[in-house]
C-alpha positions in Angstrom: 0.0 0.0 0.0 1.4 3.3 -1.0 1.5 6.4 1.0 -1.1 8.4 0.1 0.0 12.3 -1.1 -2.8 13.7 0.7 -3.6 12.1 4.4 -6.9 13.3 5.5 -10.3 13.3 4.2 -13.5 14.0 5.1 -17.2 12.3 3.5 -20.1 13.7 4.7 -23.1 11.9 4.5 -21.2 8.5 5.3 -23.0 6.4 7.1 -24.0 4.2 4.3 -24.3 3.9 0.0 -22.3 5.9 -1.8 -20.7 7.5 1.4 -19.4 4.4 3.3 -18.3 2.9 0.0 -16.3 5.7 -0.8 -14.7 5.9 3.0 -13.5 2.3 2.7 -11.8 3.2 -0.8 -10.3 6.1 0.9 -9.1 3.9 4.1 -8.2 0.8 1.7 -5.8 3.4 -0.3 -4.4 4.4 2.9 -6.2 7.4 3.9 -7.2 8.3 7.4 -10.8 9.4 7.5 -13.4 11.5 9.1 -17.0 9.9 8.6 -19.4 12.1 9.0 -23.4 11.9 9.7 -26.1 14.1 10.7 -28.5 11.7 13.1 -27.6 8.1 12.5 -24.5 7.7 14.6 -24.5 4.2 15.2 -24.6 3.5 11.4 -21.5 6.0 11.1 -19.8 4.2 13.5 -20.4 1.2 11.7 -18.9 2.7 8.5 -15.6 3.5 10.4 -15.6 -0.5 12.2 -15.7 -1.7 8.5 -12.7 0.8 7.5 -9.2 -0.1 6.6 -5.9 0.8 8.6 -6.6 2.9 12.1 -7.2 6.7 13.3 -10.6 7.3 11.4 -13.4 9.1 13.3 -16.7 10.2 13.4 -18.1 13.4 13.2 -21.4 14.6 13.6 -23.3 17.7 12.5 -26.6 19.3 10.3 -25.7 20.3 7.4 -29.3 22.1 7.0 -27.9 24.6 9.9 -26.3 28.0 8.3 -23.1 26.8 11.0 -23.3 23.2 10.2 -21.1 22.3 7.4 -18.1 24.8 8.9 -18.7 22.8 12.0 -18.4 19.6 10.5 -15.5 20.9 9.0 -14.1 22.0 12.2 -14.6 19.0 13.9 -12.7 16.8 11.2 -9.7 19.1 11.9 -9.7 18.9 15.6 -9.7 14.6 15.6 -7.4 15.1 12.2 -5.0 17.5 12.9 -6.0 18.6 9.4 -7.9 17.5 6.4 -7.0 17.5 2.5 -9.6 16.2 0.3 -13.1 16.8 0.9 -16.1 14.8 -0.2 -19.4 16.2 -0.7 -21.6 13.0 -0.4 -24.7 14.4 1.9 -27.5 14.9 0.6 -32.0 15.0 1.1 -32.5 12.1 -1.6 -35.6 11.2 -3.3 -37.8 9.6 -1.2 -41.7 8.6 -1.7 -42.5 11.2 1.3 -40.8 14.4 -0.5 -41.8 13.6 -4.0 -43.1 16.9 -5.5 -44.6 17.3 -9.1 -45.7 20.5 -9.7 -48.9 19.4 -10.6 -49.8 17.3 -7.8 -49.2 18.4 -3.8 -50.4 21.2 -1.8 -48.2 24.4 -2.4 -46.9 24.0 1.6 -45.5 20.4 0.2 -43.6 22.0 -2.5 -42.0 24.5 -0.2 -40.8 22.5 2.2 -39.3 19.4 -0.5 -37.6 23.0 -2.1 -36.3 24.3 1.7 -35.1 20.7 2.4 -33.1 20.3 -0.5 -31.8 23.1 -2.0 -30.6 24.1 1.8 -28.9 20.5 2.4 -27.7 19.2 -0.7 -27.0 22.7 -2.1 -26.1 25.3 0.7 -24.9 23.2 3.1 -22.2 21.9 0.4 -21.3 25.4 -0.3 -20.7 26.2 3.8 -18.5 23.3 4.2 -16.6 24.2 0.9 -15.9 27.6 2.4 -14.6 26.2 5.5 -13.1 23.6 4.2 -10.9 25.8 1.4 -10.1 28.1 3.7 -8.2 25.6 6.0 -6.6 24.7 2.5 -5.6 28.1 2.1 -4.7 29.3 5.5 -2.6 25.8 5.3 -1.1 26.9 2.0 -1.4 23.4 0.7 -2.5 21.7 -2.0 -5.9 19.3 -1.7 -9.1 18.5 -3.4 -12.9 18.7 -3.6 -15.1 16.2 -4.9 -18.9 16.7 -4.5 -21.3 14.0 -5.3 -24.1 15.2 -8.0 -26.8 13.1 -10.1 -28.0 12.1 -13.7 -31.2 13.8 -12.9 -29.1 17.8 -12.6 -29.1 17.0 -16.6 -32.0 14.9 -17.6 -34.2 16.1 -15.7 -36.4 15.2 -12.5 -40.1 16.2 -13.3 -41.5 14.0 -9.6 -38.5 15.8 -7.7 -37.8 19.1 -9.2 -36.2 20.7 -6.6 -33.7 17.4 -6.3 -32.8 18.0 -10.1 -32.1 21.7 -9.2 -29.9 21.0 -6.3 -27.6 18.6 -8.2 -27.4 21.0 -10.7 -26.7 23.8 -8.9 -24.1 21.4 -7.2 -22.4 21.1 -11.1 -22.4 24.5 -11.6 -20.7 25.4 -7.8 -18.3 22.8 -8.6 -16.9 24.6 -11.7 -16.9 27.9 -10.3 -14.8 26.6 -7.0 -12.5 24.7 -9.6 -11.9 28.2 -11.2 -11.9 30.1 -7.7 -9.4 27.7 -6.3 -7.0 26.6 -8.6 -4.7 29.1 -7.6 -4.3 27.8 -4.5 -3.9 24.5 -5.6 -6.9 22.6 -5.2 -8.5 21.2 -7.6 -12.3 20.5 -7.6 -14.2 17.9 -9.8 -18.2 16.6 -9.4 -19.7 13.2 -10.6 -23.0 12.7 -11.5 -24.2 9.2 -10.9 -27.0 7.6 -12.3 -29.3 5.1 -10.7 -27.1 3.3 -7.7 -28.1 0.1 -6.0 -27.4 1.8 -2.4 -29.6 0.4 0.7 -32.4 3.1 0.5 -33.0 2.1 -3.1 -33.3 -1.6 -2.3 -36.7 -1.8 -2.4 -37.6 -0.3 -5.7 -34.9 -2.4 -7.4 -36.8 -5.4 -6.0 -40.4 -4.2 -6.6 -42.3 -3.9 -9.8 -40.2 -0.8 -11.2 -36.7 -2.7 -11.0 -36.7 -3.9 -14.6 -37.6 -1.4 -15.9 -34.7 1.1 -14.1 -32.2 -1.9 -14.9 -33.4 -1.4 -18.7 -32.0 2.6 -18.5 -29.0 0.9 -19.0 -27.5 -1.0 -22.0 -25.3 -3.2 -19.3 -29.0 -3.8 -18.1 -28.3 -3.3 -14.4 -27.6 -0.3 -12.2 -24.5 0.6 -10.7 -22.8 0.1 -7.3 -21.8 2.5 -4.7 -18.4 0.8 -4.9 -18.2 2.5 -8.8 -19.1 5.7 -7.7 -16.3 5.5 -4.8 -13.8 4.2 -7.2 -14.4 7.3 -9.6 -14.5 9.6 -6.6 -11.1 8.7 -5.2 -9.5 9.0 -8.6 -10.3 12.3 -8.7 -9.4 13.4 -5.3 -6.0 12.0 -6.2 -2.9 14.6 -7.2 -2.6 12.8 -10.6 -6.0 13.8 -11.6 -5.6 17.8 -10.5 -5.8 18.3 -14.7 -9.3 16.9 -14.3 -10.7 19.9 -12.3 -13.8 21.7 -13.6 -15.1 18.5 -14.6 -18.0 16.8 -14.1 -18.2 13.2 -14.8 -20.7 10.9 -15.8 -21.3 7.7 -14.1 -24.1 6.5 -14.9 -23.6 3.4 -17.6 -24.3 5.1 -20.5 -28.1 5.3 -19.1 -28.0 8.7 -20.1 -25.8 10.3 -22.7 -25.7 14.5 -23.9 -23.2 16.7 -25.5 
């Protein structure tokens, strides 16, 4: 196992799918890291008894809170020492319970699915980017940003509009930061995942609708949160600094656009 060129690294949202996969890549590549969840604590410290190598942690904090994500941040430095690569994994998903087509729904519903998501998956990744960069900076040393987007910021998501709007917002953020921050050395990428077979998506792969989402795909199946996390810690890597501003599909060619 090599040692890794950056040490630290913190996931939010990691206390299971996409998350936890990608804090055992990190840990299996050598990585200490900070696992971090907003309520389920015992499912975080799960993550980290399932981790590779020793000195991980788990940190705890609401990124729907204006302080939250600089807290989070905060807190991943103090059981650090320091942190180099951040992952922006958390996120309100899609759920039958905050599904919101405009035509459907009192206007009360809408509001709050828009307030929930827009203020997690969107704002609260912003707040921990400041805080996060500006430990970078006030460092002055080099690290990386990866935040974790969707299919649906680009095809579209007409049951969970304000979803779709987050994720692309999250896109769009991403290439501004890579532009605001590569003077300083760190480089910042997104991915945009397509359907995942993760535990809260378990169900409607089993139920009447599976086939049909396996179908989106030409490989006729959906992908793993291990693919996503294998993708993710390629780009938080120093070899793959060129790659900033990108955004990068991974989705199994379920959905394809200039």
């Amino acid at each position: 196992m090599r040692t890794p060129a950056y040490t630290n690294v913190l996931v939010t949202g990691a206390s299971g799918g996409i998350g936890r996969a990608t804090a055992r890549a990190f840990a299996a590549a050598g990585h200490r890291v900070a696992v971090h969840c907003s309520t389920a604590v015992d499912a975080a410290a799960h993550t980290v008894e399932l981790l590779d190598g020793t000195g991980h942690v788990t940190v705890t904090g609401d990124l729907s809170s204006p302080t939250g994500g600089p807290g989070i941040v905060d807190e991943a430095i103090d059981r650090l020492g320091s942190v180099d690569v951040l992952i922006n994994n958390a996120a309100v998903g899609p759920t039958e319970t905050n599904r919101h087509p405009i035509t459907e729904g009192s206007f009360e519903e809408w509001e709050s699915a828009w307030r929930a998501m827009l203020q997690v998956n969107l704002i609260g990744a912003a707040h921990t980017t400041w805080a996060f960069a500006r430990h970078l900076i006030d460092r002055g040393t080099p690290g990386a940003l990866v935040s974790v987007g969707s299919r649906g910021a680009i095809k579209g998501e007409p049951d969970y509009p304000a979803y779709g709007a987050s994720k692309a917002g999250l896109h769009a953020f991403s290439q501004s930061m890579a532009v605001a921050l590569a003077p300083h050395a760190i480089s910042v990428t997104a991915v945009a995942p397509g359907f995942v077979s993760s535990e809260r998506q378990a169900a409607k792969l089993a139920g009447e609708l599976g086939d049909d989402i396996r179908r989106q795909s030409p490989f006729g199946r959906v992908g793993t949160p291990e693919e996503i996390a294998s993708t993710i810690v390629f780009l938080a890597s120093p070899e793959a600094a060129w790659c900033s501003g990108t955004v990068v599909d991974v989705n199994g060619a379920s959905y394809l656009h200039p």
